[in-house]
N, C-alpha and C positions, 0 to 999 in steps of 0.2 A: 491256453493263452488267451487273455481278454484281445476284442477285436482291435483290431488297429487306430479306430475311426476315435473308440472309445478312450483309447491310449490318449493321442494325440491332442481330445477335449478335457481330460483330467489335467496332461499339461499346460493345455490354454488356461485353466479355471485356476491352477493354484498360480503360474508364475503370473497372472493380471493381478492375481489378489495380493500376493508379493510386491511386488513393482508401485502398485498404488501405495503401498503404505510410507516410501522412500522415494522422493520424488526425483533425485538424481538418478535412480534407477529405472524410474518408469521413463525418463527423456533419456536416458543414454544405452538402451537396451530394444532389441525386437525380435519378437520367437515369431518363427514362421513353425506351427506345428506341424505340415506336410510338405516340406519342400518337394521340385521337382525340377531340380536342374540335373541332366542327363550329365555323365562321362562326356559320350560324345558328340555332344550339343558345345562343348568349347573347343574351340579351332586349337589344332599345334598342341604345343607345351607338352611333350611324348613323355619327357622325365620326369614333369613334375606330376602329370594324369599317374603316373607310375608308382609314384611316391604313395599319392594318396590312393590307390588302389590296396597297397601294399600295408597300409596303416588301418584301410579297413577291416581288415583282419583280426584284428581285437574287436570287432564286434561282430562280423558276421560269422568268422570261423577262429575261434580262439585257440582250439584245438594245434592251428595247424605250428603255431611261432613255436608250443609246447615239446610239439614232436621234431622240432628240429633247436632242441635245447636252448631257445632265447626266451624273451616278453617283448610286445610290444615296447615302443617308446612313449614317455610320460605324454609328450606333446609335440607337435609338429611346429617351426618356426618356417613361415614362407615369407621370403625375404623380394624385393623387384621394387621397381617404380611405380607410381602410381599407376591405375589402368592397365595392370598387364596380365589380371584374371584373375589374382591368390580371393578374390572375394567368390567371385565364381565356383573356383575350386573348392574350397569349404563349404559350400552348398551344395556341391555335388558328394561332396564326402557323406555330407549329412542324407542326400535324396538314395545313396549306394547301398548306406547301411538303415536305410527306413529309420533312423532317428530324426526328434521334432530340432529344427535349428536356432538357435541363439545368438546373437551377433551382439558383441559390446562393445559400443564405439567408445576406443578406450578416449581419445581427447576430450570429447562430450562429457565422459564421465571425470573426469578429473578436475572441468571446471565445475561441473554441477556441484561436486560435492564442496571444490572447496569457495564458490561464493552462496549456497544455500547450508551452507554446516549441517549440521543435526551431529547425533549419537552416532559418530561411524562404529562403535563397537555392537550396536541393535542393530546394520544396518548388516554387517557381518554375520552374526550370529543368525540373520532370516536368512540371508543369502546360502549360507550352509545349508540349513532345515529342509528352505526351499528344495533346492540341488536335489538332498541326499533322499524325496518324497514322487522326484518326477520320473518318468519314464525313460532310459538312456536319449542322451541330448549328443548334439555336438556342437560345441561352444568356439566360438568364435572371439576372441579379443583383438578386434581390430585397430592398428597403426597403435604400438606398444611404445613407440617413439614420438611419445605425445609432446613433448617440445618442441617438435621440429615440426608438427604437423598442420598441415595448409586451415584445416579446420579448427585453430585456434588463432589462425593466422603469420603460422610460424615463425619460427626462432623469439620462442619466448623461456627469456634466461629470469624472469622474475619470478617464477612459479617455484613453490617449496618443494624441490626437488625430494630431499629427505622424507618426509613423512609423505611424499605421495607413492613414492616408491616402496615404503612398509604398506600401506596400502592396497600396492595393485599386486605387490608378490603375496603379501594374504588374503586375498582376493583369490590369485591363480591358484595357490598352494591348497586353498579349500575345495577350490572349483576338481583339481588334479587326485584329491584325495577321494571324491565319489566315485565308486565304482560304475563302472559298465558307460563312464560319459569322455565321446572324443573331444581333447581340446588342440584347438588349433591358434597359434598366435599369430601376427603379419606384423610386416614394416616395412616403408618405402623407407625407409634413412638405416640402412644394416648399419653404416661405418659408424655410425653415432650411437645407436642401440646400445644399453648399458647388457653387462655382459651378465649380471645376474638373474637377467632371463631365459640367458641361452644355458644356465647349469643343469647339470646331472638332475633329474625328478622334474626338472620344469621343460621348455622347449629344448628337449637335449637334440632334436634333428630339426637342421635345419634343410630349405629345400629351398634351391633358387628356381624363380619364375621370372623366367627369363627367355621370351617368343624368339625365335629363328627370325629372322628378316632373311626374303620377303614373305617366306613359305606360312610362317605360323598365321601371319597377318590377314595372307590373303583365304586361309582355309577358315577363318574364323568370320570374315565378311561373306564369304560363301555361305554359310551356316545362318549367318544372320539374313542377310539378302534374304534364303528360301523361308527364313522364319516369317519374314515381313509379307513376301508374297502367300504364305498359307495364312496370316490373319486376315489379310487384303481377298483372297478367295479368288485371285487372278492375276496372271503374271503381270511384274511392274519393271524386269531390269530387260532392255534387251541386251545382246550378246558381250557385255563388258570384258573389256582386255584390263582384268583385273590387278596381273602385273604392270603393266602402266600406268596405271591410276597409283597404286603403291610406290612407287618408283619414284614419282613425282615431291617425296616428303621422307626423307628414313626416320625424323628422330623421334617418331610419336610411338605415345604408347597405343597397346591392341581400342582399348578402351577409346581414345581421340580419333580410331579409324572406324569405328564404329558410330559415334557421333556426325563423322562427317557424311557416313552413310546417311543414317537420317535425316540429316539436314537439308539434301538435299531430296528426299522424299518428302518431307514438310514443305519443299519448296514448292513442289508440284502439287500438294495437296492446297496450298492456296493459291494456285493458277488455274486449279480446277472449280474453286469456291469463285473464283473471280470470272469464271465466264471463258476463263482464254484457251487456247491450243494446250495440251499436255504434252503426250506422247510417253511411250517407255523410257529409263534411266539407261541413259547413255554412258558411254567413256567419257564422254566431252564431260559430259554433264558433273560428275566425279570430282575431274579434273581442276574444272573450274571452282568446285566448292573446296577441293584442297588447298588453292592458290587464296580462296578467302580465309580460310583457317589458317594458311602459313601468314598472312598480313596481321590476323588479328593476333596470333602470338607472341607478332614483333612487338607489336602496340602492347600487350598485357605486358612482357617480360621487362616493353621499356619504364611502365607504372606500375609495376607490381601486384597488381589484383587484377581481380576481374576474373570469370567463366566466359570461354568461346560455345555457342547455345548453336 
């Protein structure tokens, strides 16, 4: 078996040379050829880790679906809210089974192509070639409910529904048809999701990613906290009543408790650039950055845009 290292840069060298050629592709696309996000390095989600453990199995041990007279599923559909880990997940799928990962941000891709046009039939036909020359991938087609989605600005009913949809199902259908590559589809808008991606050969399992409140939340800030303090090289939380800090907010996704974690780490990090008192991250501390993220969501939801940073 060629070495791993080797693998990994075969796929770097042909999907860049791919990508370049098709400029919708080269902006709506990103291969991480060595991921390295752990199982359990993501807080919670018991069922959905389970899922995808279980999916790994068409590539780490194929053998086994065989002897107990199934196959694998075509493709996995994770379904949640925004921020509640399916991106994570798919990278761990991809770090479990040593495959290079692929992410196609499908609303990116659906404007790219249709206000820079080109030849979508050349654009397919490398897209195949590519696939069917790289080293088992695991592909990712992120937020499949491109209309709805925040990254086009959503609820956009003006987009040619029809032809983008022959499009991204021959797109997946090619993608589905190379051997030995896991594909994985997502959407934060399940109830709107057109159903012809959930069919038999394409996302036929779907898997909700859906965190326990408060337990998934606070195991997954746990995890993050020690990750911050092991690039920091020194402890930065002291004794946090992590359940009250979560308590304070239910309706955010894992991903918005996360951001708030940082934020206020950012906060301290320019109190420390500024000369002033620091100290370790408090409960209070938390706290009060939650009450600022619950004000500024009033203000976003009451304008409609805008990132809470």
């Amino acid at each position: 078996m060629e070495d791993r290292s080797i693998l990994h840069e075969r796929a770097q060298n042909l999907w860049g040379s791919f990508a370049r050629k098709f400029e919708p592709v080269l902006q709506a696309t990103e291969l991480d050829p060595s991921p390295a996000t752990d199982v359990g390095q993501i807080g919670g989600l018991a069922a959905a880790k389970d899922e995808i453990l279980t999916y790994a199995c068409a590539a780490t041990s194929p053998e086994v679906y065989a002897s107990w007279g199934t196959y694998p599923p075509s493709g996995l559909l994770l379904i949640g809210q925004r921020g509640v880990g399916k991106r994570l997940l798919a990278r761990a799928l991809a770090t479990h089974t040593q495959t290079s990962y692929l992410t196609v941000n499908i609303p990116r891709l659906v404007l790219e192509v249709i206000h820079r046009g080109g030849n979508v039939g050349d654009l397919m036909k490398g897209w195949s070639q590519t696939l069917s020359e790289m080293s088992p991938l695991t592909v990712l087609f992120d937020e499949l409910e491109f209309s709805q989605a925040q990254e086009i600005g959503a609820r956009r009913p003006d987009l040619p529904v029809g032809p983008v949809m022959d499009f991204l199902l021959d797109m997946i259908d090619r993608t589905i048809a190379v051997e030995n590559h896991l594909v994985v589809g997502s959407t934060s808008h399940p109830a709107t999701l057109r159903q012809a991606f959930a069919q038999p050969g394409r996302f036929e399992r779907v898997v909700e990613v859906n965190p326990i409140y408060p337990d998934d939340i606070i195991a997954a800030l746990k995890i993050h906290a020690e990750a911050s303090e092991k690039r920091a090289g020194h402890p930065l939380f002291d004794s946090v009543d992590w359940n009250s800090v979560v308590q304070k907010h239910r309706g955010s996704a894992t991903g918005d408790w996360i951001r708030i974690m940082h934020a206020v780490l950012r906060r301290k990090a320019r109190c420390e650039a500024a000369g002033e008192s620091t100290g370790l991250v408090t409960t209070q501390n938390l706290q009060d950055e939650v009450d600022r993220f619950r004000q500024a969501i009033v203000r976003l939801s009451a304008s409609e845009g805008g990132n809470y940073v």
